[in-house]
PAZAPA-4460 file (N, C-alpha, C; in steps of 0.05 Angstrom, whole numbers, plus 32768, in hexadecimal, padded with zeros to 4 digits):
% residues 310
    n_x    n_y    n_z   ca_x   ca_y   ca_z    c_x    c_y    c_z   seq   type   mol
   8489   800E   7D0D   84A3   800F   7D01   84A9   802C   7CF9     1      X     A
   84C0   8032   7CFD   84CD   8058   7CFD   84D5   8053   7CDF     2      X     A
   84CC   805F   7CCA   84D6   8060   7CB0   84E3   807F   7CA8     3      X     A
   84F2   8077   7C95   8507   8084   7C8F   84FD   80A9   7C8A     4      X     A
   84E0   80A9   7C74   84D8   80C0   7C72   84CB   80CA   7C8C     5      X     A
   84C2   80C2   7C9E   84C0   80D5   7CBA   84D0   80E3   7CC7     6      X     A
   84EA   80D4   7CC5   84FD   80DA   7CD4   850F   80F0   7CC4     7      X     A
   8503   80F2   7CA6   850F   8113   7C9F   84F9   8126   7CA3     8      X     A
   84DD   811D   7CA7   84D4   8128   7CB5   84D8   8139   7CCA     9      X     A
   84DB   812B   7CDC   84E4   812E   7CF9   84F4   8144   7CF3    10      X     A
   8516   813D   7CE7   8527   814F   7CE2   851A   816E   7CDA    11      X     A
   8510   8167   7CCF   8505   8189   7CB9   84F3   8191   7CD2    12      X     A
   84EC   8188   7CEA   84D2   8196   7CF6   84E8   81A4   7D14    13      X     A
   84FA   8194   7D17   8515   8196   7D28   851F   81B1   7D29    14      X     A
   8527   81B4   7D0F   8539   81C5   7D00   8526   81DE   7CFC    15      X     A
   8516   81D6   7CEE   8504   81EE   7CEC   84EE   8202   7D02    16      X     A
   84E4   81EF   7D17   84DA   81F8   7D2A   84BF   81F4   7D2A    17      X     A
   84AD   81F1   7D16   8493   81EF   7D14   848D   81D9   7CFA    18      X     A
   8479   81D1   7CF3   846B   81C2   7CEA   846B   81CF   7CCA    19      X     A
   8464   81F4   7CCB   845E   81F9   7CB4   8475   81FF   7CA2    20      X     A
   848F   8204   7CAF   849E   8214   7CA6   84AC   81F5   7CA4    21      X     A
   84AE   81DB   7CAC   84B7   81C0   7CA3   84AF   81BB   7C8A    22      X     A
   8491   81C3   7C86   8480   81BB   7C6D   848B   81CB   7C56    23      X     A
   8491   81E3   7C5B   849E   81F1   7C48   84B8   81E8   7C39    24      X     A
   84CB   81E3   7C53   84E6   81D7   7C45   84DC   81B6   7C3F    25      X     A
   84CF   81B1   7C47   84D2   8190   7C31   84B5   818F   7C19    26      X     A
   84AA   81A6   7C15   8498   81A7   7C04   847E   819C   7C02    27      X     A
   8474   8193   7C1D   845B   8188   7C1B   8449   819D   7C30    28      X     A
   843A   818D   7C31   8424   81A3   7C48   8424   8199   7C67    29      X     A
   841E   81AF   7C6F   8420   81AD   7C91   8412   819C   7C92    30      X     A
   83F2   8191   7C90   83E9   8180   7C9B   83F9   815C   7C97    31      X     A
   8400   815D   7C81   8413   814B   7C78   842B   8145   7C8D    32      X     A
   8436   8154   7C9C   8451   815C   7CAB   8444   814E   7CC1    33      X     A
   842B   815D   7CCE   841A   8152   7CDE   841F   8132   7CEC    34      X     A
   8409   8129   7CCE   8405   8109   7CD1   841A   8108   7CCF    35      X     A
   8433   8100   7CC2   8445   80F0   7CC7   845E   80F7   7CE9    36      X     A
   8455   810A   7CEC   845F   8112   7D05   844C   8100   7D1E    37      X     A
   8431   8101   7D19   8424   80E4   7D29   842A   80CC   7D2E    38      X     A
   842D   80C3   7D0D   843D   80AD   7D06   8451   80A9   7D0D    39      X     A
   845E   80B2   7D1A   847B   80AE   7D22   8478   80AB   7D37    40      X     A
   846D   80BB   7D47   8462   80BB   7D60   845B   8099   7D6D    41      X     A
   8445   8099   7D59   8439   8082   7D5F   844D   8069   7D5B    42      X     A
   845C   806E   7D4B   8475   804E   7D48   8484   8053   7D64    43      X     A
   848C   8069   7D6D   84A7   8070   7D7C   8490   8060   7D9B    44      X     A
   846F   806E   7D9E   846C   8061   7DB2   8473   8073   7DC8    45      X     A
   847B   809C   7DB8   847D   80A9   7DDD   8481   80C1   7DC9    46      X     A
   8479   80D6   7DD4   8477   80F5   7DC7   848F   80F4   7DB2    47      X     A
   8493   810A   7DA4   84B3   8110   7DA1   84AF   812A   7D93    48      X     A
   8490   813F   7D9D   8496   815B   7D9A   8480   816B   7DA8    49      X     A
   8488   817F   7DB6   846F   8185   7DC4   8477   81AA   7DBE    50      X     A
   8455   81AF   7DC1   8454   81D1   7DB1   8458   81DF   7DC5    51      X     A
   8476   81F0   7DC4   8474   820B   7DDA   846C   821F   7DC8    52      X     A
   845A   822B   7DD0   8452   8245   7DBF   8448   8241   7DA8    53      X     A
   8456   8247   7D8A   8459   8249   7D73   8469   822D   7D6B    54      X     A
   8477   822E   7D79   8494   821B   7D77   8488   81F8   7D85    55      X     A
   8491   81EC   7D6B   849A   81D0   7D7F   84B1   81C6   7D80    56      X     A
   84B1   81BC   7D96   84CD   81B2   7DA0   84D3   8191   7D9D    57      X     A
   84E8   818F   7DA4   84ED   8170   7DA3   84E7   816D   7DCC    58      X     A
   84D8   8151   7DC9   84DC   8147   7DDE   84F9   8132   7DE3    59      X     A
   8500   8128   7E02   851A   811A   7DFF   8520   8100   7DF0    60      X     A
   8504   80FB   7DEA   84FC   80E5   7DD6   8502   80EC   7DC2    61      X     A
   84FB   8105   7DB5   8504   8112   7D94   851B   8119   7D96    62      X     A
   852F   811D   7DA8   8546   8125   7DA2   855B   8111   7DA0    63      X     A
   8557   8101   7DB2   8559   80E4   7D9F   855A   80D5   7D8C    64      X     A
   8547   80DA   7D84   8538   80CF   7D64   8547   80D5   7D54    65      X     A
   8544   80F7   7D5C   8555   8111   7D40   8575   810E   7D41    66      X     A
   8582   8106   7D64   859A   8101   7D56   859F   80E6   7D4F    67      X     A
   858F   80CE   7D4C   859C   80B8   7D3E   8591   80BC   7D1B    68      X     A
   857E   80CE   7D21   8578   80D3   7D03   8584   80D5   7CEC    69      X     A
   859F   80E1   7CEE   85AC   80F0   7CD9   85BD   80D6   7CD5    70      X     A
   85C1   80C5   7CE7   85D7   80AE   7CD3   85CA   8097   7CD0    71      X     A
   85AD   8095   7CD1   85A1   8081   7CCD   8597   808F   7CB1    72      X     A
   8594   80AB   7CA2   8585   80B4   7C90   85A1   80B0   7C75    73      X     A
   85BB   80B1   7C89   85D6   80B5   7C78   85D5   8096   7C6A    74      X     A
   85D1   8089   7C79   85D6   8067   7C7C   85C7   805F   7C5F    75      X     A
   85AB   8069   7C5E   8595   8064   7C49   8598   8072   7C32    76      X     A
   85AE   8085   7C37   85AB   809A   7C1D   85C9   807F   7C11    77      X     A
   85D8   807C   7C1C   85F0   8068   7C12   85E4   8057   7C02    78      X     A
   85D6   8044   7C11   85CB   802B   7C14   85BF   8033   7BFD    79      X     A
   85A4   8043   7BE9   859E   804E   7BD3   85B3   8048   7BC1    80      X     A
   85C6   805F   7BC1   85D2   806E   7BB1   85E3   804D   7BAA    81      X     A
   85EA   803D   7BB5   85FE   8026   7BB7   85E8   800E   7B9E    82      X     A
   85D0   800B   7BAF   85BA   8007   7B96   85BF   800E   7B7C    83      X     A
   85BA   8025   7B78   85BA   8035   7B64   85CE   802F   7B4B    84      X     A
   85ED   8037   7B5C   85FE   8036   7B4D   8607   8013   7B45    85      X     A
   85F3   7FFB   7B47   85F4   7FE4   7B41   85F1   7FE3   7B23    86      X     A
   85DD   7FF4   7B10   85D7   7FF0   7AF9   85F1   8001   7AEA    87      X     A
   860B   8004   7AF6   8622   8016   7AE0   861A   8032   7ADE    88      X     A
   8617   8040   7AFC   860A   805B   7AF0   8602   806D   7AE1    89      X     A
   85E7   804D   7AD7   85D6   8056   7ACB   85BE   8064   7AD5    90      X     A
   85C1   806A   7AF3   85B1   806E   7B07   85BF   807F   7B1E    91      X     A
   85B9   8090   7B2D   85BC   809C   7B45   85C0   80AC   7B4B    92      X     A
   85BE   80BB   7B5D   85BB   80D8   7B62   85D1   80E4   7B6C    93      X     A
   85E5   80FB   7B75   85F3   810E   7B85   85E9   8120   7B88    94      X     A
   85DF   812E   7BA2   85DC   813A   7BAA   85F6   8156   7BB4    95      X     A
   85F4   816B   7BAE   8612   817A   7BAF   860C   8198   7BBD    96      X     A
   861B   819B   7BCE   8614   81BD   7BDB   8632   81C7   7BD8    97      X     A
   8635   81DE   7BD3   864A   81F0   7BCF   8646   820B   7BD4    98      X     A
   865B   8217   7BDA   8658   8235   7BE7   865B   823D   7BCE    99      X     A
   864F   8261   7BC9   864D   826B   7BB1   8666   826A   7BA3   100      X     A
   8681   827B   7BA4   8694   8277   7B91   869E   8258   7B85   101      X     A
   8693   8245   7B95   8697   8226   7B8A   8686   8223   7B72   102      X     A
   866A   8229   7B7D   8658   8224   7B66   8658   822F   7B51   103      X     A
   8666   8255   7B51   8668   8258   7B37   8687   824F   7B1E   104      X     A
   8697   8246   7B34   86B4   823A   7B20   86B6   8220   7B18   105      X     A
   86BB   820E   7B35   86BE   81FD   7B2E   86A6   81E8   7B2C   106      X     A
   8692   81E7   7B38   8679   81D0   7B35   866D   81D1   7B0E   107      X     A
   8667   81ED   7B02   865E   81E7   7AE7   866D   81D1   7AE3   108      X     A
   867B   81D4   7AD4   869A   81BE   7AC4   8695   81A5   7AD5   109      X     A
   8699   81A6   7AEF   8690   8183   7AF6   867B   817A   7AF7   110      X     A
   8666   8186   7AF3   864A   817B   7AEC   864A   817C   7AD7   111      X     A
   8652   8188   7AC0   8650   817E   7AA6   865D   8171   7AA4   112      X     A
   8670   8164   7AA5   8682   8149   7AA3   8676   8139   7AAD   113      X     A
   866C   8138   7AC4   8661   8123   7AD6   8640   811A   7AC8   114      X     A
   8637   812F   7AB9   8618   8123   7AB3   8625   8120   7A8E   115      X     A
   8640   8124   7A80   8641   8114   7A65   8653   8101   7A6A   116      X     A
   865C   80F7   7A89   8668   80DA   7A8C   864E   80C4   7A91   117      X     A
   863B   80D3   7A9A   862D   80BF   7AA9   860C   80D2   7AB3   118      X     A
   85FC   80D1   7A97   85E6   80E3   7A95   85D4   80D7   7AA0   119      X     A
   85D1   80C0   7AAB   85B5   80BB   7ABC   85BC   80C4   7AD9   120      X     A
   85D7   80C6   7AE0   85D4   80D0   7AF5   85CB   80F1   7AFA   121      X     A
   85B8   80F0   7B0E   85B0   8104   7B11   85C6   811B   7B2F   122      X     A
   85C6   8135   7B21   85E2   8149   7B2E   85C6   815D   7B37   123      X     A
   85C9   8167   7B53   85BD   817E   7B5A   85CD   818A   7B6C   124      X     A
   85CB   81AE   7B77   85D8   81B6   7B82   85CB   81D1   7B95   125      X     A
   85D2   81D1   7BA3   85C9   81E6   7BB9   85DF   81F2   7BC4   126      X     A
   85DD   8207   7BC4   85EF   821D   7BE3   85EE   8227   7BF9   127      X     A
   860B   821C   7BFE   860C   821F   7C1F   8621   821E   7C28   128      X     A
   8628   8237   7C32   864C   823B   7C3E   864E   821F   7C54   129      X     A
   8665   821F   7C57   8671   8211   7C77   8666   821F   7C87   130      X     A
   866A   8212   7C9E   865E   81FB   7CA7   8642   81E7   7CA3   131      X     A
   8631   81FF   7C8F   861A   81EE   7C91   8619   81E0   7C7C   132      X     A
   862B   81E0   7C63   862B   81CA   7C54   8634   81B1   7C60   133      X     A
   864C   81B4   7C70   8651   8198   7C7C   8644   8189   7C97   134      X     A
   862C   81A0   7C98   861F   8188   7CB1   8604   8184   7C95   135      X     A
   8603   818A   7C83   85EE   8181   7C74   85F9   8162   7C66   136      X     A
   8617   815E   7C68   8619   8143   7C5B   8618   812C   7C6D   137      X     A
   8620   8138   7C89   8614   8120   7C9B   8602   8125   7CA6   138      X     A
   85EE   8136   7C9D   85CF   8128   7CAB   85C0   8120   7C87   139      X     A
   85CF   811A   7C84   85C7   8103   7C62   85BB   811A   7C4B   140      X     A
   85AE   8139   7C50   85AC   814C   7C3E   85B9   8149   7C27   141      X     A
   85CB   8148   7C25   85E4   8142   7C06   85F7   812B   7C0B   142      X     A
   85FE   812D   7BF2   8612   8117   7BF3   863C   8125   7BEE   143      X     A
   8635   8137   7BE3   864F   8143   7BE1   864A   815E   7BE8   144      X     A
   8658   816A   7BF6   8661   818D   7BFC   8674   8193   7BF4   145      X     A
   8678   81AA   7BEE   8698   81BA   7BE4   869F   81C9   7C02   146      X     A
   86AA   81D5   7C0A   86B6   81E1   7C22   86CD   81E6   7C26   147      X     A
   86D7   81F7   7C34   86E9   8204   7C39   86FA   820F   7C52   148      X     A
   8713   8211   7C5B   871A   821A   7C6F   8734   8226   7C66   149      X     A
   8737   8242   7C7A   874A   8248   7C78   8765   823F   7C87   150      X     A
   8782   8243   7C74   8793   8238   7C7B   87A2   8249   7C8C   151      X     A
   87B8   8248   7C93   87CF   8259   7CB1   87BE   8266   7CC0   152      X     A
   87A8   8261   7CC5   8792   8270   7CDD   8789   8255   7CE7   153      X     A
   8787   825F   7D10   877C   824C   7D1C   8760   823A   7D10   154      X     A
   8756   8223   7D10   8743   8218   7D07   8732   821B   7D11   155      X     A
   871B   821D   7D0A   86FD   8229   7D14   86F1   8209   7D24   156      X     A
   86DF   8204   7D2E   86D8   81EC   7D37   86CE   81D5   7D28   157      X     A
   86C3   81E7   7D0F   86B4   81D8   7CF7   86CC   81CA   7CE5   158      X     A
   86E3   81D9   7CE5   86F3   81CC   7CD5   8702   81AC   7CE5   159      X     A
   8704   81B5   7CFB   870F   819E   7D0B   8703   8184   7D0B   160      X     A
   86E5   8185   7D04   86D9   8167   7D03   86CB   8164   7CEA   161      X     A
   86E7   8170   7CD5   86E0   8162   7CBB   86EB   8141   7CC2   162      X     A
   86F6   8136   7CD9   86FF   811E   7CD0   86FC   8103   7CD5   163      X     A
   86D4   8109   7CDE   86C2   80ED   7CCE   86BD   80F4   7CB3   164      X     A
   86C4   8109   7CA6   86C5   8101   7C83   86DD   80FC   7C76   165      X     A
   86D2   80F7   7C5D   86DE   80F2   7C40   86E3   8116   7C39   166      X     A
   8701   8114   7C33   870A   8135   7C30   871D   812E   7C10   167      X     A
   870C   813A   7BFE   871F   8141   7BEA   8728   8154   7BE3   168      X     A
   873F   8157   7BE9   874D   817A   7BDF   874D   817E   7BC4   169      X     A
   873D   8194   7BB6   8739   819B   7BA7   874F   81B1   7B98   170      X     A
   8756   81CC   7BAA   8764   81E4   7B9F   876D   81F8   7BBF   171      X     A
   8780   8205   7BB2   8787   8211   7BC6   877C   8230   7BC2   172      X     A
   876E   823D   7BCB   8764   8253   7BC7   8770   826F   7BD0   173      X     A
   877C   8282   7BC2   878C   8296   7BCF   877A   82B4   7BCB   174      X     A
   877B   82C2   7BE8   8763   82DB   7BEF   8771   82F2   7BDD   175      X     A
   8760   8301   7BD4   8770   8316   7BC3   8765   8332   7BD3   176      X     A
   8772   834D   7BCE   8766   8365   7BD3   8754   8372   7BC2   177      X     A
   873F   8380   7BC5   872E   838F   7BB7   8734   83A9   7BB5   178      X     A
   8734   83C4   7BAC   8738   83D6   7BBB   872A   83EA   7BA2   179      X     A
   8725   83F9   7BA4   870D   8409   7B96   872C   8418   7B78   180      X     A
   8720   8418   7B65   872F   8425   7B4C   8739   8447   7B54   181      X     A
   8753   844E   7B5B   874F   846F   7B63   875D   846B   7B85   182      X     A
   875C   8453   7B8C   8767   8457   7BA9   877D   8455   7BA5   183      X     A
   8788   845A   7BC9   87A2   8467   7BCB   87B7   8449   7BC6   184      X     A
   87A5   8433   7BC3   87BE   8419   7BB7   87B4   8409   7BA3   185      X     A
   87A2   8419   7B92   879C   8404   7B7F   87B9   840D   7B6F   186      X     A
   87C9   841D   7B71   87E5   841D   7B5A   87F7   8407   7B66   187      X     A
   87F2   83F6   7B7E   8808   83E0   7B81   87FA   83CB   7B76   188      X     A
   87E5   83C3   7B6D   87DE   83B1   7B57   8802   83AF   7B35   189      X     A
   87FB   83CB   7B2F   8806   83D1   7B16   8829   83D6   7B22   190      X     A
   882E   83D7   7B36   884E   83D5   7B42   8856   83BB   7B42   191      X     A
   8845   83A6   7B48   8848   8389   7B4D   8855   8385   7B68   192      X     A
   8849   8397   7B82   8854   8389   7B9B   8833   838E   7BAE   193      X     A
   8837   8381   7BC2   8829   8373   7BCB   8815   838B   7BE5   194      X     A
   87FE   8387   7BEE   87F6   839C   7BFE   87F5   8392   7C22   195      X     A
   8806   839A   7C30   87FF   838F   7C49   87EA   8390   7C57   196      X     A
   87DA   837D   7C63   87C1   8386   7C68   87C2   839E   7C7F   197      X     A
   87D4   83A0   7C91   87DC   83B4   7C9C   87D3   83CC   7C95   198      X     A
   87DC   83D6   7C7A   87DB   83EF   7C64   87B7   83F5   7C64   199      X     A
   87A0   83E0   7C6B   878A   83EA   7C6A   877F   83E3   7C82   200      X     A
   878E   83EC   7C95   877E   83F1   7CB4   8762   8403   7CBF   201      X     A
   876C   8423   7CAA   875B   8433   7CB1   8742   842C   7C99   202      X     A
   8746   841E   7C85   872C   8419   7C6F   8714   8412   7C86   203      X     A
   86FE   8416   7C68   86DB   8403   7C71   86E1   83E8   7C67   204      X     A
   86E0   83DC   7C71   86DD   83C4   7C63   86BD   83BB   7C60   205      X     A
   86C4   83A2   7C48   86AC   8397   7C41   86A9   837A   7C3E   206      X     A
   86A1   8369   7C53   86A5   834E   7C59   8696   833E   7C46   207      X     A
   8696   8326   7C49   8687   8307   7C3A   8676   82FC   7C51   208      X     A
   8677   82E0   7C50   8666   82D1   7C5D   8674   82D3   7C7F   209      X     A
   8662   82C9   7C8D   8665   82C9   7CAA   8680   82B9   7CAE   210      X     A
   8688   82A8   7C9B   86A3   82A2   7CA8   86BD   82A3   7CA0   211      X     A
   86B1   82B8   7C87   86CE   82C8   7C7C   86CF   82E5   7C8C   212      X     A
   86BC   82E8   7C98   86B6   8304   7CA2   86CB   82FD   7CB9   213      X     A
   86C3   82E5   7CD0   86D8   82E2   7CDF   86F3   82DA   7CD6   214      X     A
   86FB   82CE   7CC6   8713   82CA   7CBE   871C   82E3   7CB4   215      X     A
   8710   82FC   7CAB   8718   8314   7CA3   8729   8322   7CBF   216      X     A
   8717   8323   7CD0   8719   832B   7CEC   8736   8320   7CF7   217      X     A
   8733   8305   7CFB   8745   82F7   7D03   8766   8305   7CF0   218      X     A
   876A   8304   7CD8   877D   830B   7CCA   8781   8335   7CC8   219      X     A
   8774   8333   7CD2   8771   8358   7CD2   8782   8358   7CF7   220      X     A
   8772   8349   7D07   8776   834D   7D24   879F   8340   7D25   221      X     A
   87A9   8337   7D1C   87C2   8324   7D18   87D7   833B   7D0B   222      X     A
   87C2   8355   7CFF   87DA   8365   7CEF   87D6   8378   7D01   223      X     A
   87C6   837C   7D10   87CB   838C   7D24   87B1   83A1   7D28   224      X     A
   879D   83A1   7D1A   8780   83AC   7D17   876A   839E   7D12   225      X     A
   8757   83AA   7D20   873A   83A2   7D1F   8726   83AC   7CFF   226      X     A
   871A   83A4   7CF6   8711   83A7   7CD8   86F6   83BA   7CD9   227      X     A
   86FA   83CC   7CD6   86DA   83E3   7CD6   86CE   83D8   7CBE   228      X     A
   86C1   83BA   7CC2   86AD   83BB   7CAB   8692   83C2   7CAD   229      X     A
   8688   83D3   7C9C   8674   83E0   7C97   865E   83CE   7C8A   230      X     A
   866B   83BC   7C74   8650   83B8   7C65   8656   838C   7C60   231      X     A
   864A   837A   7C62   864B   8367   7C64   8630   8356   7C51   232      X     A
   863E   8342   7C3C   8630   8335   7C30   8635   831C   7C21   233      X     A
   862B   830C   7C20   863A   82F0   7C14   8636   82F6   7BF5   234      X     A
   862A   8305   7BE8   862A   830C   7BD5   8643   8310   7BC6   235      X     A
   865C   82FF   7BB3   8670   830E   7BB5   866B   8324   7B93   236      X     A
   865F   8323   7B7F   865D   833F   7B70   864E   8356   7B81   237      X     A
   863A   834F   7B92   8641   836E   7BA9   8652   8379   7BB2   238      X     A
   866A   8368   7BC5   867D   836F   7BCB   868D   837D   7BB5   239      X     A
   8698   8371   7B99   86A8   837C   7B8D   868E   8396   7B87   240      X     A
   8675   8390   7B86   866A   83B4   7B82   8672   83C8   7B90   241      X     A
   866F   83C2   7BB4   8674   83D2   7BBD   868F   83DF   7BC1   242      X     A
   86A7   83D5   7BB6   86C0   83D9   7BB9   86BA   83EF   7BA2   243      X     A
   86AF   83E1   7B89   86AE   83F2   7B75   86A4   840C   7B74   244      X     A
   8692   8410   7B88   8689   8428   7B8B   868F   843E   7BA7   245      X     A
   86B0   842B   7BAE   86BA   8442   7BBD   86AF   8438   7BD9   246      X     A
   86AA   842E   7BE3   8697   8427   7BF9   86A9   8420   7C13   247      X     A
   86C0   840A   7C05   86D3   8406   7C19   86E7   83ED   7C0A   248      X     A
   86F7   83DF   7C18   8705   83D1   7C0C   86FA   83AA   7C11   249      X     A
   870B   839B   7C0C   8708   837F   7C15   8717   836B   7C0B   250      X     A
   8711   8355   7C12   8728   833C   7C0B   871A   8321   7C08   251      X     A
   8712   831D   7BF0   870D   8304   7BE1   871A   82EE   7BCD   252      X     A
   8715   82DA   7BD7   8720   82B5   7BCB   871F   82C2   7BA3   253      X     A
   8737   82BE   7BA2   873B   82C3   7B85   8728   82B2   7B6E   254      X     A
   871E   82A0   7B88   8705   828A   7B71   86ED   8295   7B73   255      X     A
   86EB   82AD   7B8B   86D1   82BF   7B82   86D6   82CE   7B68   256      X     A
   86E7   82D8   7B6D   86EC   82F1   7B51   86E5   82EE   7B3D   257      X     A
   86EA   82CA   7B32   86E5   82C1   7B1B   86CC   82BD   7B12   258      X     A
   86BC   82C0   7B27   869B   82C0   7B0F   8690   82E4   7B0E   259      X     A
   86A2   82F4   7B1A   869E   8309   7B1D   86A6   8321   7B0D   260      X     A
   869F   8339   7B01   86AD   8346   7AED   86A8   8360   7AFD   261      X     A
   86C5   835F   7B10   86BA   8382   7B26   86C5   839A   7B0B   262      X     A
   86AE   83AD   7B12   86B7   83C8   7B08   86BF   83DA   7B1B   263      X     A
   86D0   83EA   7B10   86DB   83FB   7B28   86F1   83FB   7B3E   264      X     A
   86F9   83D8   7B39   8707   83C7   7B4F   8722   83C0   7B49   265      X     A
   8736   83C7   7B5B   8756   83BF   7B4E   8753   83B0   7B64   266      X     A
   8767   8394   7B53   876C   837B   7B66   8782   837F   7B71   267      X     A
   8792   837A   7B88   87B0   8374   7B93   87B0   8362   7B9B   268      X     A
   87C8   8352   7BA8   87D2   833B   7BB0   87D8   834E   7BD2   269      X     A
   87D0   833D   7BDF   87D4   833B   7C03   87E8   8335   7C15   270      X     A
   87F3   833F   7C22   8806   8333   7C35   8804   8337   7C54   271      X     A
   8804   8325   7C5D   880E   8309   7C5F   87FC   82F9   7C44   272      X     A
   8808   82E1   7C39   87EC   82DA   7C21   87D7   82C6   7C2E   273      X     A
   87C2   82D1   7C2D   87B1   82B8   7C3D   879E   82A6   7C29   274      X     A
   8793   8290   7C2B   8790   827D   7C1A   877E   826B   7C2F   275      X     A
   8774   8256   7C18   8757   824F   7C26   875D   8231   7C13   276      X     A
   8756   8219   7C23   8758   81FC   7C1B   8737   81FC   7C11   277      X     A
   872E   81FB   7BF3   8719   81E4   7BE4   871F   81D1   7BF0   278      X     A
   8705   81C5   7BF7   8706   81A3   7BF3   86E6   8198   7BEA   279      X     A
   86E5   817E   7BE9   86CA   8177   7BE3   86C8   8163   7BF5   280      X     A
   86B5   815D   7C05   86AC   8150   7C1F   868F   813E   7C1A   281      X     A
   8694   8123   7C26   8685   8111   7C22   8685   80FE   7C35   282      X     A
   8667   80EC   7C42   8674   80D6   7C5C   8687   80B6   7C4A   283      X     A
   8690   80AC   7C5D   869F   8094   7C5C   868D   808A   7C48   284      X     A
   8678   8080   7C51   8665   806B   7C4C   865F   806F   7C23   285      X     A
   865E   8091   7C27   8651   809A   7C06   8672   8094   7BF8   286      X     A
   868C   809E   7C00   869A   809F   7BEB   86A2   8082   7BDD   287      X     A
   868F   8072   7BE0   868D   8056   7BD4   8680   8050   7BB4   288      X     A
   8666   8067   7BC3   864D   8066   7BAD   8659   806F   7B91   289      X     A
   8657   8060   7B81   8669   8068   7B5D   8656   8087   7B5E   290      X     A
   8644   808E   7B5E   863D   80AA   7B4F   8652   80BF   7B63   291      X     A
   864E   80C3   7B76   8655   80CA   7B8B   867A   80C9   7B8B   292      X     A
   868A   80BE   7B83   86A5   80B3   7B7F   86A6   80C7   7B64   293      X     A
   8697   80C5   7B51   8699   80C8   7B37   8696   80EE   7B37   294      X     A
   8680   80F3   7B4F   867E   8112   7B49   8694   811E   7B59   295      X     A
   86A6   810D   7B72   86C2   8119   7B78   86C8   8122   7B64   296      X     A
   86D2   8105   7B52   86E9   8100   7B3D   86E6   8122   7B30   297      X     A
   86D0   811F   7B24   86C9   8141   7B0C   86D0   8159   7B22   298      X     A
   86C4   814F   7B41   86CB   816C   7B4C   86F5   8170   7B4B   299      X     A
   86F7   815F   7B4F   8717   815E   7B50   8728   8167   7B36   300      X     A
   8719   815D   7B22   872E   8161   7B0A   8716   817A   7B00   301      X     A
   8703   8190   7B0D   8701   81A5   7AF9   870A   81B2   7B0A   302      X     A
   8715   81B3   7B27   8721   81C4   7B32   8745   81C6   7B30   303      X     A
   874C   81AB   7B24   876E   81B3   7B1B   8769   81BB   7AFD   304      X     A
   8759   81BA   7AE9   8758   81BE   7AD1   8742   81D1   7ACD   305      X     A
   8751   81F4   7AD2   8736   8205   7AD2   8732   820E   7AC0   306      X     A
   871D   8214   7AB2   8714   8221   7A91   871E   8237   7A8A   307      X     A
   8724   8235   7A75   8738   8251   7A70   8729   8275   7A74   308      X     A
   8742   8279   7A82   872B   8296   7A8C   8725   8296   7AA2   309      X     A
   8729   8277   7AAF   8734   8281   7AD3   8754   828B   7ADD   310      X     A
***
C-alpha cells in the first residue's frame, strides 16, 4: 500500500535531485530517505528512481507517481484540516507563504487576529515570490499564498492559471519612483507632478525579484527604452540602499516602502501609473476548511484596515 508520507518523499527527492539534499529539506537523514524510497518501491511493484551520476532521476513509473502526487497529498491535507476544524477551531493548522513586502505589512495584523480569534490554531509562514508560492499550494506545501500580478501589462503564464483557485483580492498595489536625494528629479516629488518613466532612460537602474525585474523591462521597453540595470536584488531595504547611495534609480510597490525607512531616497509618483493586484490564493477543496476561511477573513480585513503609519 503507497502511503501518504512516501509520496512527499518521493516529491522532495524529485525536486531536489538526490537523496541527501531531500533529507535536508524535510529534516531527517538520508538513510531514512533511503528506506522509505524502497518502500515505495516495493508497494508500487517497479523502480521509480534510478542514479545518473550524482543525480537520481525519476523513472516513467516515478513521474507518474510524482504527478498524481500533488493532488492526492492536497486531498489529505483538506481531508485533515476538515477533521480538525470539527472540534470549533479548537484545532488546526494554516500553513501560509507570502512574498517579502506581504509578510512585512499585511500578514503581522492577520496572524495576530487570527491566533486571538482562535489560539489553538496553529499560523506558520514562509517566503516565496510568484510563481513558486502558487505551485506550492497545489502540490499541498501550504494552504494559503499571498501573490501578485501586475495590472495593464500582458499576463505572464503563471498568472493565467490562477483559475483552478480560490482568488481573494486583497489590495491594489501602486509602483512608486526611488531616485537618490540631490538628483536631477527628486524636486518633482516637492512640485507635486508626476515623473515619466521616459525622463529616466539614460539612469542605472536597480531591480527586485526576477519578475518585477521583467515587468520593469516590459514597462521601460513600452516608453520607448531598454533599462541599464546594473545591480539586482529581492532585497527591498537594499534597493532603497542602493538608490540611497547614489548607485542608480528604481521602482517599487508602495507596500514595500512601508516596512522600509530609505535614507537618502526621494519618493515620486510614475507615469504612466502602474499597479500590481494583492490577492490571497487557496485550492477549492481548502477554502471550506474553517481555519483556512478564517485566515482569508484576517488576511482581507488587515489589508483594507492598515495600521496607522501605512
Amino acid at each position: 500500500m503507497i502511503e501518504a508520507r512516501h509520496l512527499r518523499v518521493l516529491r522532495a527527492v524529485s525536486r531536489s535531485g538526490s537523496f541527501s539534499a531531500a533529507a535536508r529539506e524535510l529534516g531527517c537523514t538520508q538513510p531514512a530517505v533511503s528506506q522509505q524510497m524502497k518502500a515505495l518501491e516495493q508497494s508500487a511493484g517497479t523502480p521509480l528512481l534510478i542514479r545518473a551520476g550524482r543525480e537520481m532521476r525519476l523513472t516513467e513509473a516515478g513521474e507518474a507517481l510524482t504527478r498524481h502526487a500533488a493532488g492526492i497529498l492536497a486531498g489529505l491535507t483538506a481531508a485533515e484540516e476538515e477533521v480538525a476544524a470539527i472540534a470549533g477551531l479548537r484545532a488546526g493548522r494554516v500553513r501560509m507563504v507570502s512574498f517579502p513586502s506581504g509578510s512585512s505589512t499585511i500578514v503581522p495584523t492577520a496572524v495576530a487576529e487570527m491566533r486571538a480569534a482562535h489560539p489553538g490554531t496553529q499560523v506558520s509562514l514562509e517566503e516565496a515570490e510568484p510563481p513558486r508560492s502558487v505551485e506550492m499550494v497545489r502540490g499541498g506545501d501550504c494552504e494559503v499564498a499571498l501573490a501578485f500580478r501586475y495590472l495593464g501589462m500582458p499576463a505572464e503564464p503563471a498568472d493565467t492559471e490562477w483559475d483552478d483557485l480560490v482568488v481573494r483580492p486583497l489590495l491594489t498595489d501602486r509602483l512608486v519612483g526611488l531616485v537618490p536625494a540631490g538628483h536631477r528629479l527628486a524636486e518633482v516629488a516637492v512640485e507635486g507632478r508626476s515623473v515619466e518613466i521616459a525622463e529616466l532612460a539614460d539612469e542605472q537602474w536597480i531591480a527586485g525579484c526576477p519578475r518585477c525585474r521583467r515587468h520593469l523591462v516590459g514597462v521601460c521597453e513600452d516608453a520607448g527604452f531598454t533599462p541599464r540595470i546594473d545591480f539586482a536584488t529581492d532585497d527591498y531595504p537594499a534597493v532603497a540602499g542602493l538608490v540611497g547611495a547614489g548607485l542608480g534609480v528604481a521602482m517599487l510597490p508602495e507596500l514595500a516602502l512601508q516596512a522600509v525607512r530609505p535614507k537618502g531616497v526621494v519618493v515620486v509618483e510614475m507615469a504612466p501609473v502602474v499597479r500590481r493586484e494583492v490577492v490571497a490564493l487557496t485550492l477549492p477543496d481548502l477554502e471550506h476548511v474553517p481555519a483556512v476561511n478564517a485566515m482569508l477573513t484576517h488576511l482581507a480585513t488587515a489589508a483594507a484596515h492598515p495600521p496607522a503609519g501605512r
